[in-house]
N, C-alpha and C positions, 0 to 999 in steps of 0.2 A: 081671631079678632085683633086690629090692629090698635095698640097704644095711644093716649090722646097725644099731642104733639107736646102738652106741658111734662106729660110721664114719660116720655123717651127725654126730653131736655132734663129732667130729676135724675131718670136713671144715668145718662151719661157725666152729667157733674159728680155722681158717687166714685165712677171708675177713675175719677182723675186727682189725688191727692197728693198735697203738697201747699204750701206757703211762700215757699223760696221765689225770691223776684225773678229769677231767669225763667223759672218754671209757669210763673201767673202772668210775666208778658206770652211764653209761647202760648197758652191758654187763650187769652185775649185776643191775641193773631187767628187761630184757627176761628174766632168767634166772628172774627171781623171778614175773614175771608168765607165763610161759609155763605155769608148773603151775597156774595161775588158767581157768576157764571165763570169767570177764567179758570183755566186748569190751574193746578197748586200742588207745589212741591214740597214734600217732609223727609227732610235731614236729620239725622239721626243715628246715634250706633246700634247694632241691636240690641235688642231688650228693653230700648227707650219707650215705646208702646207708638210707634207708627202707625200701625194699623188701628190702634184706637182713635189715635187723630183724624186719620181717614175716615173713620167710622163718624165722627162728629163733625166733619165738614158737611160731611152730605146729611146724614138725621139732624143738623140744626140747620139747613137751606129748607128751599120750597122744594125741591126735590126727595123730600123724606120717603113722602108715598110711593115713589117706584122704587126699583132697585137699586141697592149696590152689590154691585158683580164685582168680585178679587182674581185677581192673577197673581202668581208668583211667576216673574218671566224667569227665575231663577231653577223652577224646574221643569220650564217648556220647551222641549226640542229644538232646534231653530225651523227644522222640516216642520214640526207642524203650528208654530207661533202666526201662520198667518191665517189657515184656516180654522184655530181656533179662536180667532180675533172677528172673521169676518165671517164664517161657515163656510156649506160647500154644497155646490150639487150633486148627486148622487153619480158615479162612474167620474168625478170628478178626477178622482188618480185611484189607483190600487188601494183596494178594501173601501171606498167610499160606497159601500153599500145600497145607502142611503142619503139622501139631502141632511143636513144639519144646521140649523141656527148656529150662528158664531155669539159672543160672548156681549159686542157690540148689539145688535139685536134684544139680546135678553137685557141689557142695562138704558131701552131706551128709554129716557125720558128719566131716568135717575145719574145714578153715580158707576165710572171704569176706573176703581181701584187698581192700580199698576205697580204691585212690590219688587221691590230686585230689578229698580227699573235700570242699573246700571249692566246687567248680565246680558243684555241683549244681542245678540248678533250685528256688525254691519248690518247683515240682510231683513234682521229684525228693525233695526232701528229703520231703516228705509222705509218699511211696509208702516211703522209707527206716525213716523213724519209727513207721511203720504196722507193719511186719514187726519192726522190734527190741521195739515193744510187746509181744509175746508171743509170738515165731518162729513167726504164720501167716500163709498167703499164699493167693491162689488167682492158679492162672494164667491170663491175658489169653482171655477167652472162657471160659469155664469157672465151674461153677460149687462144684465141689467143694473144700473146705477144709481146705487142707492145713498140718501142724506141720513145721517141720526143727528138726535137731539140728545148728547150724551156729554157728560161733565166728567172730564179727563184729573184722578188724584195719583198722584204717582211719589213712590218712596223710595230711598237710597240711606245705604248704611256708609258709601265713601263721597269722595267729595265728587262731583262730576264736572269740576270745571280744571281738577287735576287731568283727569282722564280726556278732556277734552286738547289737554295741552298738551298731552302724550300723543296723540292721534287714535284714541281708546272708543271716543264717543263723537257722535257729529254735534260741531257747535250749533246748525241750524236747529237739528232736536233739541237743546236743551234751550233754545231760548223759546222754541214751541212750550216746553214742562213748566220751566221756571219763571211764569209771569208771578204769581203770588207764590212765595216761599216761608215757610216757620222751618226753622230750626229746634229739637229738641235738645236738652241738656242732661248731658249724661249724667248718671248717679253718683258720682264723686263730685260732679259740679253742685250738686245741690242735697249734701249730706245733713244737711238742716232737716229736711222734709223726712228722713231716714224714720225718727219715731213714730209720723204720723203712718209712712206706708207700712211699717212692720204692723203697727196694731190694726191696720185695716187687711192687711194680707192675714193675720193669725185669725182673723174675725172671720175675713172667707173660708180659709184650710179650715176654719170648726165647722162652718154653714155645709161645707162639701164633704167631709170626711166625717161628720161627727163627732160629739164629746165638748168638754168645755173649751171654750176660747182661754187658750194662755196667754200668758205674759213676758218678757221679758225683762231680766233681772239686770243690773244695771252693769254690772260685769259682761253678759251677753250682748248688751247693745253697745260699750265698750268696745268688743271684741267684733260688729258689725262693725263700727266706724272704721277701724282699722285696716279692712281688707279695700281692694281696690275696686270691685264689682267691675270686673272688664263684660261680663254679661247684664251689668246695669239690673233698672227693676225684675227681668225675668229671672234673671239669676238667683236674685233675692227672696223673691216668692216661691222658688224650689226648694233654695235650703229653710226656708220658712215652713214649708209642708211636710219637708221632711221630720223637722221638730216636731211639728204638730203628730205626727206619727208614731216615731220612735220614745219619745217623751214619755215617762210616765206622771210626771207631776204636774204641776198647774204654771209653775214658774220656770220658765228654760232660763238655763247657766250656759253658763261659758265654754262650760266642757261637753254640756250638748250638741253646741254648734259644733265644734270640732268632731264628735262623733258622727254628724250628718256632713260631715267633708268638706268643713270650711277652716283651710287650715289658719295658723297664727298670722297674724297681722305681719305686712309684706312692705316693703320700701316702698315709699311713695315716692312720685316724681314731681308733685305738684307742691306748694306754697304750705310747708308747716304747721307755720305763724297761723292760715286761713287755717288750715285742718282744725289744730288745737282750739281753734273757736268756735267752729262748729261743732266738734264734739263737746264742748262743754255744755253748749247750750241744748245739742239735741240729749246729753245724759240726763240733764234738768229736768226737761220734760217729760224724759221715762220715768224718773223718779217719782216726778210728783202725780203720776200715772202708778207708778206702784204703792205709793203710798196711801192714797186717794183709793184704789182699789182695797188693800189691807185693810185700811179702816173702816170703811164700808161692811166687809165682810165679816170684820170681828168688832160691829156696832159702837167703835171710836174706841176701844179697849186696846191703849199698846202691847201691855202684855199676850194678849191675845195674837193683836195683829204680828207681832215680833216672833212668837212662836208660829205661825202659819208662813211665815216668809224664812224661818230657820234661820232667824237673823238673834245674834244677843241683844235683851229688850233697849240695852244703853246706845249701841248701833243705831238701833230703829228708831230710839227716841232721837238721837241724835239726827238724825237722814230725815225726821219729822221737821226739825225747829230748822233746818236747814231750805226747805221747801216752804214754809212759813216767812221768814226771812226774803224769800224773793219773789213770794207772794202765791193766791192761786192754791192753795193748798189745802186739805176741807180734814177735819178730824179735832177732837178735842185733843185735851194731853190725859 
């Protein structure tokens, strides 16, 4: 049975967490472009969540009810990129067995997810540019000429108007891809949002893996800011599971992450000054996330809470009046 369209719009605002302004323009963009028919293109490095953009272009348009069909052109042959694009008649070439619906077919009247759409061949990109020239197609052996009603989402982790200046990619295709574009911002661009997705990522790793949802300790998320996430959110959500796993306690440290393979904090090549303020501000908020938690669990009793966090009570109490002080902070003394 299918979700009502309010419950897929619920569920996909859950998957997407963050604050940071770079992050709730792109947000906004994919919201604005999804009531668009034109094709739309998402930039991004990997691990940015691409494909979940994709995913909420087409489940927040009119298009929800049909398909969305994904490609990775990244690991399609070039031999068979066109017959799995358009299908094929049966004796169409060697091993065509059988006729087969191509992938355009199966997505008509929804959404053709297009990832890795820089990997493509010349001879791909041809057969691509051909069909977005006027959504017709005929399938591999056949000669019949067929229209679809198919909304073209296509994704890239480099720039493709580098590669265009190379002679790498055809400029005519990408002005086909690139009528509507969002750009996503990589995890070091928005190290703000960094406590909100660890505590939603440690909430998943409990929901999938079981046991309680842990924490991290302010030291641990110290020691997040620090690294450079060249794999962005997905990165993060591995070594996050891995915690979740290897862990035996409630609260992950610092020397956790390092035992799940994240080594010491690495030169950075960007703005400091920027970093140093975003990590204070996102340690704040894990604090008063720990703290808020602690107390809770040991019914506003510092002592208590300070012994469950293995923290000295004067620390805690201190890390308490500190979170108090910039507000938001819930527990007696």
């Amino acid at each position: 049975m299918q979700r009502s369209a309010s419950a897929l719009d619920e569920h996909l605002l859950k998957q997407f967490v963050g604050e940071s302004a770079a992050f709730k323009a792109a947000l906004a963009l994919i919201g604005r472009y999804a009531k668009s028919r034109a094709p739309i293109l998402i930039m991004g490095e990997t691990g940015t969540g691409k494909e979940l953009a994709a995913h909420a272009g087409h489940y927040l348009s009119e298009r929800r009810d049909a398909a969305f069909v994904p490609l990775n052109c990244g690991a399609m042959p070039d031999a068979l990129f066109e017959s799995e694009l358009f299908g094929h008649a049966k004796g169409a070439f060697t091993d065509a067995a059988r006729s087969r619906v191509g992938l355009i077919r199966q997505a008509e009247g929804g959404t053709l997810f297009l990832d890795e759409v820089e990997a493509l061949s010349p001879r791909g990109q041809v057969v691509l540019l051909r069909f977005l020239q006027d959504q017709s197609y005929r399938a591999v052996g056949e000669e019949q000429l067929r229209r679809a009603d198919v909304r073209v989402i296509a994704a890239s982790n480099v720039d493709l108007r580098q590669m265009v200046s190379r002679g790498e990619f055809r400029a005519d295709l990408l002005f086909r891809l690139d009528v509507l574009s969002v750009e996503l911002p990589a995890l070091r661009e928005r190290l703000e949002d960094l406590p909100l997705l660890a505590e939603h990522l440690l909430a998943k790793a409990a929901a999938s893996e079981g046991g309680a949802v842990k924490r991290l300790s302010p030291e641990a998320l110290n020691h997040l800011l620090g690294h450079d996430w060249p794999g962005n959110v997905r990165e993060l959500e591995h070594v996050l599971l891995r915690a979740h796993l290897l862990g035996s306690e409630l609260w992950i440290q610092a020397a956790d992450l390092q035992r799940c393979g994240l080594g010491l904090p690495s030169d950075l090549a960007w703005d400091p000054q920027r970093l140093r303020e975003q990590k204070l501000r996102a340690v704040l908020q894990v604090e008063r996330r720990f703290v808020d938690g602690a107390m809770a669990m040991s019914q506003g009793n510092i002592s208590a809470a300070a012994r469950l966090c293995q923290m000295e009570r004067a620390a805690f109490s201190k890390m308490v009046k500190k979170c108090r002080i910039a507000g938001n902070c819930s527990g007696s003394a």
